[in-house]
GULUM-306321 format. One line per field, with one value per residue (C-alpha): residue number from 1; residue in one letter; z, y, x. Coordinates in steps of 0.5 Angstrom, whole numbers, plus 500, padded with zeros to 3 digits. Example, Ala and Ser with C-alpha at 12.3 -4.5 7.8 and 13.67 -1.06 7.14 Angstrom:
<recs>
num c(1,2)
residu c(a,s)
Z c(516,514)
Y c(491,498)
X c(525,527)
</recs>
This chain:
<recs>
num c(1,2,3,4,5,6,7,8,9,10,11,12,13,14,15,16,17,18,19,20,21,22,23,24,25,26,27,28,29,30,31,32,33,34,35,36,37,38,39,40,41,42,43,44,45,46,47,48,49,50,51,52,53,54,55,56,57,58,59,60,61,62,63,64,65,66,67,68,69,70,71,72,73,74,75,76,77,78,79,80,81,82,83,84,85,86,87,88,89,90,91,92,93,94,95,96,97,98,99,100,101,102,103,104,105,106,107,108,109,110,111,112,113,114,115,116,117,118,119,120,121,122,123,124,125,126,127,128,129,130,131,132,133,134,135,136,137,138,139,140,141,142,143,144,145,146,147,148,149,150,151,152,153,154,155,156,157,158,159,160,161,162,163,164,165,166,167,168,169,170,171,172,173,174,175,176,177,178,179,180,181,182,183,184,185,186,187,188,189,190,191,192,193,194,195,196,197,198,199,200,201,202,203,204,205,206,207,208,209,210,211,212,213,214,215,216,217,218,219,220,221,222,223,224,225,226,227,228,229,230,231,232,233,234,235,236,237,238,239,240,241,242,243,244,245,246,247,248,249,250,251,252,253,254,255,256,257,258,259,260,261,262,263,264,265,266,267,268,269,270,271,272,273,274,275,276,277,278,279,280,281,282,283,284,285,286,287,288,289,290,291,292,293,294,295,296,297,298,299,300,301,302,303,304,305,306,307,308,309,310,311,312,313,314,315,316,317,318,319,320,321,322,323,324,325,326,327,328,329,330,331,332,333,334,335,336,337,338,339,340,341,342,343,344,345,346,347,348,349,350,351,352,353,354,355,356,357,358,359,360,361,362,363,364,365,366,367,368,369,370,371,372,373,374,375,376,377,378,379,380,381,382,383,384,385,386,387,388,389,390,391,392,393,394,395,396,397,398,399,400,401,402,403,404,405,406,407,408,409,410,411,412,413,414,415,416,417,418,419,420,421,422,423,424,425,426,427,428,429,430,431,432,433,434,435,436,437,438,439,440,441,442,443,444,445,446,447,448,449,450,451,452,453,454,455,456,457,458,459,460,461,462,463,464,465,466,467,468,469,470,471,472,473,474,475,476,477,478,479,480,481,482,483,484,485,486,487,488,489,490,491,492,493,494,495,496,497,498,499,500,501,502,503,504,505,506,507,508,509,510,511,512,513,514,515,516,517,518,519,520,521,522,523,524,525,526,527,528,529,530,531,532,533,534,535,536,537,538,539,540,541,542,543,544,545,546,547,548,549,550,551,552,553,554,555,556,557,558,559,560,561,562,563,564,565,566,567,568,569,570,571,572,573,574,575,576,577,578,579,580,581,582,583,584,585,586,587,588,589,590,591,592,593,594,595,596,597,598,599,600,601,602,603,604,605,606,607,608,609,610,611,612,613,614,615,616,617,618,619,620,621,622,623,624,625,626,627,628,629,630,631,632,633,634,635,636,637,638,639,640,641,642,643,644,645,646,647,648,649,650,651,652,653,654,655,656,657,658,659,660,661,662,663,664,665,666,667,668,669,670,671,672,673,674,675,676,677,678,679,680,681,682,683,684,685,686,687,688,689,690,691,692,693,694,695,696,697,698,699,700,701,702,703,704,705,706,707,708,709,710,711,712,713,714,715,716,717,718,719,720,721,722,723,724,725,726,727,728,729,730,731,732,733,734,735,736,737,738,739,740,741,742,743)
residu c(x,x,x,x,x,x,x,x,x,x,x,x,x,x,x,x,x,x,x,x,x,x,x,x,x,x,x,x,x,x,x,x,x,x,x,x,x,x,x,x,x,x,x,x,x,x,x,x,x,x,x,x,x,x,x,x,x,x,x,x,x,x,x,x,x,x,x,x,x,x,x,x,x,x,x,x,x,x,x,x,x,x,x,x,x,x,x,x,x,x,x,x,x,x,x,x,x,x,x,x,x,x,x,x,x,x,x,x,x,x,x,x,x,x,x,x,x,x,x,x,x,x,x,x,x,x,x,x,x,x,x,x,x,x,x,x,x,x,x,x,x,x,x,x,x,x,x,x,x,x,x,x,x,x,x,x,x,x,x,x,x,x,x,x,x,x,x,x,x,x,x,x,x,x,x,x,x,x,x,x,x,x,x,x,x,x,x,x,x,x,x,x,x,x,x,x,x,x,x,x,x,x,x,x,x,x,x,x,x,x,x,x,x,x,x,x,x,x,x,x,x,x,x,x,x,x,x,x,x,x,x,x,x,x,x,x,x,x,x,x,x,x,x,x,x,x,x,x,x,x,x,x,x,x,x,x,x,x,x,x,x,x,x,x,x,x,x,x,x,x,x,x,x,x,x,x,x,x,x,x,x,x,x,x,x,x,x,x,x,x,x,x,x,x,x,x,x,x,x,x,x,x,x,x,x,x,x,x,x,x,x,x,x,x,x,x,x,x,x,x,x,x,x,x,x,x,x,x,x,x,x,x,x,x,x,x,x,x,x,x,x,x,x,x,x,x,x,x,x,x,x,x,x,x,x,x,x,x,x,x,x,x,x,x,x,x,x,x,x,x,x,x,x,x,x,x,x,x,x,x,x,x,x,x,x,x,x,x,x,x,x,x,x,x,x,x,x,x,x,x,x,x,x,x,x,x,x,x,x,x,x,x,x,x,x,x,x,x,x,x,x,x,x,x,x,x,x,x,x,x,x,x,x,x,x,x,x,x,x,x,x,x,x,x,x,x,x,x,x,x,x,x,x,x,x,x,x,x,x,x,x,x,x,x,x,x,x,x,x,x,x,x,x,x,x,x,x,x,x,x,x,x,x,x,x,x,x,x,x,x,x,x,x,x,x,x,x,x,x,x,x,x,x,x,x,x,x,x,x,x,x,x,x,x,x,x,x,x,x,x,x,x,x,x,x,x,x,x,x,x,x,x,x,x,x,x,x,x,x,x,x,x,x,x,x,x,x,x,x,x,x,x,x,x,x,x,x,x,x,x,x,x,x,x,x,x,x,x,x,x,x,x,x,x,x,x,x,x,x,x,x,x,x,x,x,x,x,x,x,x,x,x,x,x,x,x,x,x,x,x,x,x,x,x,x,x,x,x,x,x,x,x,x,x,x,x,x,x,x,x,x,x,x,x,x,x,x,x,x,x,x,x,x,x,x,x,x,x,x,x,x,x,x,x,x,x,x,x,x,x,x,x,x,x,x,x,x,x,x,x,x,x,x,x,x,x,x,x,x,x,x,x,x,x,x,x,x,x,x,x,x,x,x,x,x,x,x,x,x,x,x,x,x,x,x,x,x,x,x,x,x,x,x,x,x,x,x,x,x,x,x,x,x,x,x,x,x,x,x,x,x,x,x,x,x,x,x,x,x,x,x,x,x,x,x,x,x,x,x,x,x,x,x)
Z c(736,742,747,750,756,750,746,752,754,746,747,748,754,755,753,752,745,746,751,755,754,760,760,760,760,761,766,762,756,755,758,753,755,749,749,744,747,744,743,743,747,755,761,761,768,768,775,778,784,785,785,780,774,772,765,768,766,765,764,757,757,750,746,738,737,741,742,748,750,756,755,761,759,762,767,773,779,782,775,777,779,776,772,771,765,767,762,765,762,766,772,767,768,766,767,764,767,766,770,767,771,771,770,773,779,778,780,781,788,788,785,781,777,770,767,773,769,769,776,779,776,778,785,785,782,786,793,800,805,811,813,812,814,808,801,797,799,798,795,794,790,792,789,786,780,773,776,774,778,773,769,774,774,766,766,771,769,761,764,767,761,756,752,753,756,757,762,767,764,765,765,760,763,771,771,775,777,771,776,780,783,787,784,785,780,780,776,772,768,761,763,767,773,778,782,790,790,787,787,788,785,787,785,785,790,788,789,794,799,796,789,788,793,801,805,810,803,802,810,810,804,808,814,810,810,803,799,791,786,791,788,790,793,794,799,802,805,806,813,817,814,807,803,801,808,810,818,819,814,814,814,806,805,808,806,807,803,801,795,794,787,784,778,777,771,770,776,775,776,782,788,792,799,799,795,801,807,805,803,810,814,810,812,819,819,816,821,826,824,822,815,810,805,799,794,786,783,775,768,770,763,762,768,766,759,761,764,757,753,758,763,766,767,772,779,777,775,780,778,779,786,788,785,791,796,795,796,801,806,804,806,810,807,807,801,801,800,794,787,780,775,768,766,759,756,748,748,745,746,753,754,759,763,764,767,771,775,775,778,782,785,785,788,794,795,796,801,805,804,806,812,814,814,817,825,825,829,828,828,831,827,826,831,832,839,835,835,828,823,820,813,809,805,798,793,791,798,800,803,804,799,799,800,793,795,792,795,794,793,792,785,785,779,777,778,772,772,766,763,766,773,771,772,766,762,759,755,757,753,758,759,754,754,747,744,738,735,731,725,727,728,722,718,721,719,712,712,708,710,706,704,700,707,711,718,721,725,724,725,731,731,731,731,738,736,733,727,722,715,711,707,712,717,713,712,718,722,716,717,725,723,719,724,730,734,739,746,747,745,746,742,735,733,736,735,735,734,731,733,733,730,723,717,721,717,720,713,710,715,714,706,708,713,707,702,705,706,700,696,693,695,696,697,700,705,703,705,704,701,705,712,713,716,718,711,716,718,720,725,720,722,717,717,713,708,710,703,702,711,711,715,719,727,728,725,725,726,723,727,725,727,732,731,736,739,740,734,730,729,733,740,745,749,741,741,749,748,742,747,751,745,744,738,733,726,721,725,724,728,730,733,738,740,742,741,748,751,747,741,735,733,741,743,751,751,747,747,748,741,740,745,743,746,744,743,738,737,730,729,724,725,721,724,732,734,732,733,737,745,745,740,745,751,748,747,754,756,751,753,760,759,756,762,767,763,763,755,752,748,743,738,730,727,721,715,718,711,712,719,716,711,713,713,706,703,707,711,714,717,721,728,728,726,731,728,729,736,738,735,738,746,743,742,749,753,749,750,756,752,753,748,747,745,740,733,727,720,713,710,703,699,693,691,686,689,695,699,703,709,709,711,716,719,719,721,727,729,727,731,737,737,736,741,746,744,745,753,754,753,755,762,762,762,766,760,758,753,747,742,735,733,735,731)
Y c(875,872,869,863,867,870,865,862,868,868,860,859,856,848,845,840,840,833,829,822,818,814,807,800,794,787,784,781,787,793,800,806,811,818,825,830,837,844,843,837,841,840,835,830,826,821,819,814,816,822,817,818,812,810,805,798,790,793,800,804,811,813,820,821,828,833,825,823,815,810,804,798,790,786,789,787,790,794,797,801,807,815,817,824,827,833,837,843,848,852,855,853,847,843,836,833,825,821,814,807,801,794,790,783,782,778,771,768,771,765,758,754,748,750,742,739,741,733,731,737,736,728,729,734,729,723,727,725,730,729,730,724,729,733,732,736,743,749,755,761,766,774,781,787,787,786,782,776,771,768,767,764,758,758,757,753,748,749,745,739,738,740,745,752,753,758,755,760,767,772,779,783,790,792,796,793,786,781,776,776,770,764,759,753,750,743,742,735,732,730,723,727,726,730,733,734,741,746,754,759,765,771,779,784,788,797,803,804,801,801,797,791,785,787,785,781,777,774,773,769,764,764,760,756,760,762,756,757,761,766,773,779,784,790,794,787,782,775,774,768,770,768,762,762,762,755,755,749,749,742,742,741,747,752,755,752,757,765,767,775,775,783,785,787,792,798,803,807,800,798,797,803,805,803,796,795,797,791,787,788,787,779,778,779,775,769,770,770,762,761,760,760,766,767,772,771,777,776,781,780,780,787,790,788,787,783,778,780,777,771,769,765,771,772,771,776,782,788,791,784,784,791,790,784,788,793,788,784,791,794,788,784,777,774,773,767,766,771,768,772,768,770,767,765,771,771,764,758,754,752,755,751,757,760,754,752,759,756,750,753,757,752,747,752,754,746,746,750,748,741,742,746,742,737,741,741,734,731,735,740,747,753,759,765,760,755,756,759,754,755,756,751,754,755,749,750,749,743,736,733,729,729,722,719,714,716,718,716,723,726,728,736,738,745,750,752,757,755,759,758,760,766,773,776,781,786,792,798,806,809,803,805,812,814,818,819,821,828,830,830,821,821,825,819,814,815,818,812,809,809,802,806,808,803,805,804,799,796,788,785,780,773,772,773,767,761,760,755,757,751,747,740,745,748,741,738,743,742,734,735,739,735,729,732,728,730,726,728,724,729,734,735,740,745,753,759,766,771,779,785,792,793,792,788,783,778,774,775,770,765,765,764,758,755,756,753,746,747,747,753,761,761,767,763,768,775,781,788,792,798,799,804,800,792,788,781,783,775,771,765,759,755,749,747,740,735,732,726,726,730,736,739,738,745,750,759,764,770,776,784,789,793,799,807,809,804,805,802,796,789,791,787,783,780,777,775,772,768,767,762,759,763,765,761,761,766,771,777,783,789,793,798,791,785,779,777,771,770,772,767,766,765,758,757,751,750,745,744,744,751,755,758,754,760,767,771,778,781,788,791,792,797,801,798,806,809,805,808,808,806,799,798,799,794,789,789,787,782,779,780,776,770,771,769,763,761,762,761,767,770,775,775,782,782,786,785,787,794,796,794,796,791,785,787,785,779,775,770,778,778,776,780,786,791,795,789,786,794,793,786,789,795,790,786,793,795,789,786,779,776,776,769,769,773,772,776,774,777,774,773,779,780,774,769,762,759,762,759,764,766,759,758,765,762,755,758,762,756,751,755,756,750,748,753,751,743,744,749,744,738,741,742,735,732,728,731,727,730,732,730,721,719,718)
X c(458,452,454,452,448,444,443,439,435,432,431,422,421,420,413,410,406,402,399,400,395,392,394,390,395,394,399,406,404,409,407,409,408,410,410,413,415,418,425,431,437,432,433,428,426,421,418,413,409,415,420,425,425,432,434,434,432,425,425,428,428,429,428,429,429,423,418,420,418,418,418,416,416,412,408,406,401,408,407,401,401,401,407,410,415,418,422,428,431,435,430,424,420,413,411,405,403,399,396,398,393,395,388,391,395,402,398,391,389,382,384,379,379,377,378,373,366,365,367,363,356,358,358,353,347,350,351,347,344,346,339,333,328,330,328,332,336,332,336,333,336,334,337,335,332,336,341,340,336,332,338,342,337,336,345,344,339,343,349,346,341,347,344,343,335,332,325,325,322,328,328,333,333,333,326,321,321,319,318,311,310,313,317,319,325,328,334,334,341,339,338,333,334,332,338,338,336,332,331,326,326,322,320,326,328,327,329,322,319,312,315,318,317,316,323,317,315,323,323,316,319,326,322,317,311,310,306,309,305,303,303,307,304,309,305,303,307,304,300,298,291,292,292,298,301,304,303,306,312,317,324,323,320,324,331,337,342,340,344,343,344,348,350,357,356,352,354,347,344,347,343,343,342,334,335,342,338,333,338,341,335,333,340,340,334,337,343,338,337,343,341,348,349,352,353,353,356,353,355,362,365,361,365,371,375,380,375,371,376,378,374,381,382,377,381,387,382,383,376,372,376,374,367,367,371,365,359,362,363,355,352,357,358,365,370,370,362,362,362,363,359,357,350,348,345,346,350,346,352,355,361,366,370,361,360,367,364,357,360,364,358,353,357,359,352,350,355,353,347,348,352,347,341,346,347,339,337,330,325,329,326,331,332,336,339,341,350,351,354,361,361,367,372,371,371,378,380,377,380,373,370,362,359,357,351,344,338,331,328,321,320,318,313,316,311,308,302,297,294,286,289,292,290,288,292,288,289,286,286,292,296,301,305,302,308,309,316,314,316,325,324,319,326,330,325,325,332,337,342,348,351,356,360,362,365,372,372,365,367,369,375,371,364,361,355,357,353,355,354,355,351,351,349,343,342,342,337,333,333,332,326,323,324,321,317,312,312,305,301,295,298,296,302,306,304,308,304,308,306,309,309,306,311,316,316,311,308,314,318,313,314,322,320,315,321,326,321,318,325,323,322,314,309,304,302,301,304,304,311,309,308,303,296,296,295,293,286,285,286,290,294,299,302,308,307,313,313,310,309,303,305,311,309,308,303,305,299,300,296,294,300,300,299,300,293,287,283,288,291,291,287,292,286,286,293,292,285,289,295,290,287,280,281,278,281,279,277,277,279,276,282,277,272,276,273,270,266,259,262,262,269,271,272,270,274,282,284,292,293,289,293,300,307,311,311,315,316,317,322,325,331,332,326,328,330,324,319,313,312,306,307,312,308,302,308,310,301,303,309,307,300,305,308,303,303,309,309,316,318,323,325,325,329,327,331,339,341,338,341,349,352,357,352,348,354,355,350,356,358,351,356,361,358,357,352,349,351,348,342,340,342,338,332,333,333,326,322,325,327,334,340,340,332,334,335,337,334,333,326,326,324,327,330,327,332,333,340,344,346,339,337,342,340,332,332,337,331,325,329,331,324,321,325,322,315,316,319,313,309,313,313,306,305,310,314,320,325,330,325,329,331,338,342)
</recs>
């Protein structure tokens, strides 16, 4: 018979046979922490940060058998914090631990007033400036590239007109500035009322001190010097030379706030030492003269999950703290003058938490702005003597109200560059990089998806874009497309140019437009079934027959795809030429000789009516990864080139049954489908075009009768774009109103 000594000695050693997990919880959630070991009979001892945990109102130590778990409700921010399992038997021992981070802090350490949207936007439309030689506040928004700044402009303008906008061309991806010269943006309400502040944006800051806009530009505009539509040289700043310098600017044209504009998210975009060292250098200077300065911290909701899920949650988010915590050290700029907000990316409804940040952000930067144009007397100039101004509190702590009378203020044209004044964008042979994929992209490309396999966790919870997949709605976008009205009495007709690789599915949307306004599927323009060369080989525009009323107000023009190399496929001068209207119907494209002044079909003089009002870019969805570097170069020539003319544009992805099994089966799947999400913020990375300007469709290809989904997916796109068309050309003229009858 053994006795208990050498029972023990047989007995193995303590061992933990699994791991504890890591912990994300939101503050009030349960912790739980569990791990299973080698034997029942051991001492268990459960520590926090070395200090010894003990069963109590919160906490519950419990073991069944070898799996040993601890329990905490109600999370709070004490409850972060390293926890360590340490299992005993006799003079043998192990611990394993694992982190637990609480994501919120016990309460909201910044208050704002999410229910005040209203009263927020009246104030601001009715305030005074406190200074009558000021004609309206002037913002001037900087950063490094990608963070936003145009964005920030669209949101903002979305919130007063009440619908989502996009008049300010924004970048999606922070390569190289997409912004190249100096613009100046008034904000209007839906009444079109012109708001008593504007913004300027300009170029981004990079990495090098030869690429993107030069620190002594942004101190020139901070002063009044630079005069708008001056373009950005990197390598040289504006000088008392040039035209574009203001030698005498009035209080009007200089800055009354400087709001730097940083991304939240992406670490390896974050601005590094190089972007700090000219961002601190413009913030001296601005010190200098006593200018206010605030920061917009944007793509909040990509750093932090909680915050994702509820922007509500915004100011209790410990990584949104920290966040703010490490730009208010790198470029020395209080909390309190810090705001986090959330542009409108892939939206195309407003949001009222979004716009509650905005607000709360707008409305500190118009203070600020506002008091300081208060201390500057008559004809007084700022300077670096002048006593520094005290920045007021944050809007959720102000006891003051502002002033509600309304001033008679100089209406400001928004800057828009036409198209005869723009430098011309051209193609030439080494613009683009010209690789191919090789044989392993090409084994992907004809490789087929298999729909038999759906993947685990291949839909979101709730769509991430609402889309109204009912009969009504289908009807009424038909309706409000039907009844659009132009407001310039001019214009024959709105144009849309599509454009894009070969094979994406450009003729193909055009067939599902006509279909849906003929009632019938329709295949009026030809198309190729295979995507080897280019089947359009004319220039061609098509107008859409509005029952017994003539024709729809707007025509598409369909274009030859772009293909790799410069022999093959729509040369990119073609498609620019057509962009600013010389490109007269029908004409015949000749990819290695693009048209050319002189040429038959060039038309010298467009009219309105002759240039393209939006830009569309047409992928297939399903071939998106593939698709050749030297396709997307041409592409971003063109949408560059559009640019310069301040040209809306947005993308059609064609083919969305193909990309997601999950979709093939039902479209109203389309916006909870992550495939599908993945591969539209794939696209906006690609080719630089926001979410929110990017629409999924599947054309009508197989199908002898009309589909309802189908139609909802194209005449979400058709009206998104027709609306982008219409307030391009509006705002050329000066006269913008609702484009469709009331009622």
């Amino acid at each position: 018979m053994f006795t208990g000594a050498v029972m023990s000695w047989w007995k193995t050693k303590p061992e933990f046979k699994s791991q504890i997990e890591d912990l994300l919880v939101k503050s009030g959630e349960r912790i739980e922490l569990k791990v299973k070991v080698n034997r029942d009979d051991l001492e268990v001892r459960w520590t926090k940060d070395e200090q010894t945990l003990r069963n109590g109102d919160r906490i519950n130590i419990h073991q069944t058998g070898v799996t040993l778990t601890l329990w905490i409700t109600n999370a709070k921010e004490e409850d972060d914090g390293r926890y360590t399992a340490t299992i005993t038997s006799g003079a043998d021992s192990a611990s394993l631990s694992a982190t637990v981070k609480v994501l919120e802090y016990d309460r909201h350490w910044r208050v704002i007033n999410w229910g005040r949207n209203a009263d927020i936007k009246h104030r601001l439309q009715d305030m005074t400036l406190r200074n009558p030689q000021a004609q309206h506040l002037r913002i001037l928004l900087h950063g490094p590239v990608g963070a936003g700044k145009s964005s920030i402009i669209n949101s903002i303008n979305s919130i007063f007109q009440g619908r989502v906008m996009v008049g300010v061309l924004a970048a999606a991806t922070g390569g190289h500035s997409f912004t190249k010269t100096y613009n100046t943006y008034e904000i209007t309400d839906n009444q079109n009322r012109v708001l008593p502040f504007i913004f300027n944006d300009i170029m981004g800051l990079e990495n090098k001190d030869d690429e993107g806009v030069h620190p002594g530009d942004i101190i020139s505009a901070i002063e009044g010097h630079m005069r708008a539509d001056y373009r950005f040289h990197p390598d040289c700043p504006l000088s008392r030379r040039d035209s574009s310098y203001n030698s005498s600017p009035a209080l009007s044209d200089q800055v009354h706030c400087l709001v730097s504009v940083v991304p939240a998210d992406r670490a390896s975009n974050n601005p590094d030492e190089v972007v700090i060292r000219k961002m601190q250098m413009i913030r001296r200077h601005a010190s200098d003269l006593n200018i206010p300065q605030v920061v917009f911290m944007t793509r909040v909701d990509l750093l932090c999950p909680l915050v994702k899920d509820n922007l509500q949650c915004i100011y209790s988010s410990k990584k949104i703290k920290q966040k703010m915590e490490s730009y208010k050290n790198a470029l020395g700029i209080p909390m309190n003058c810090i705001f986090p907000v959330k542009n409108y990316h892939e939206e195309n409804t407003l949001n009222s938490d979004m716009d509650s940040l905005l607000l709360d952000a707008l409305q500190n930067a118009v203070n600020f702005a506002n008091d300081y144009v208060g201390t500057l007397t008559a004809g007084t100039q700022p300077s670096a003597t002048q006593p520094p101004v005290t920045h007021a509190e944050p809007s959720g702590t102000h006891t003051q109200q502002m002033e509600r009378p309304t001033p008679r203020l100089e209406r400001l044209t928004l800057q828009v560059e036409t198209p005869e004044a723009s430098e011309p964008s051209t193609w030439s042979e080494n613009s683009g990089a010209g690789r191919s994929g090789g044989a392993h992209t090409e084994f992907l490309r004809n490789s087929e998806i298999d729909s038999s396999y759906i993947p685990e966790n291949r839909e979101l919870d709730i769509e991430w874009r609402r889309m109204n997949w009912d009969t009504g709605s289908r009807n009424r976008m038909e309706r409000e497309l039907r009844e659009l009205r132009l407001l310039i009495p001019d214009l024959k007709h709105l144009r849309i140019l599509l454009h894009g690789p070969v094979g994406a599915g450009k003729s193909s949307f055009i067939n599902s437009v006509n279909s849906i306004f003929q009632g019938q599927v329709s295949a009026r323009a030809l198309v190729a079934t295979g995507a080897g060369v280019s089947f359009t080989k004319k220039y061609k525009t098509y107008p859409f027959i509005n029952g017994n009323s003539g024709c729809l107000p707007f025509v598409v023009n369909d274009i030859m795809g772009l293909e790799k190399g410069n022999s093959d496929g729509v040369h990119p001068n073609d498609i620019i030429s057509a962009l600013k209207g010389h490109v007269k119907n029908n004409h015949k494209f000749n990819p290695v000789s693009p048209l050319s002044l002189g040429d038959r079909d060039y038309n010298p003089n467009p009219t309105l009516s002759d240039r393209v009002h939006c830009l569309v870019s047409v992928v297939s969805m399903d071939t998106l990864t593939f698709m050749e570097d030297d396709v997307i170069s041409k592409m971003h020539v063109i949408r560059e080139a559009a640019s310069d003319m301040d040209i809306p544009q947005a993308v059609v992805m064609t083919k969305v049954d193909k990309a997601c099994p999950l979709v093939k089966q039902d479209l109203r799947k389309t916006y909870v489908s992550k495939r599908i999400q993945q591969m539209m913020q794939e696209c906006s990375d690609k080719l630089g075009v926001p979410m929110n300007c990017i629409f999924p469709v599947k054309n009508y290809h197989n199908e002898t009768d009309l589909d309802q989904e189908m139609d909802c997916l194209t005449l979400t796109a058709l009206k998104q774009i027709v609306h982008f068309a219409h307030e391009h050309v509006c705002l050329l003229k000066g006269n913008y109103d609702s484009p469709y009858h009331e009622g």
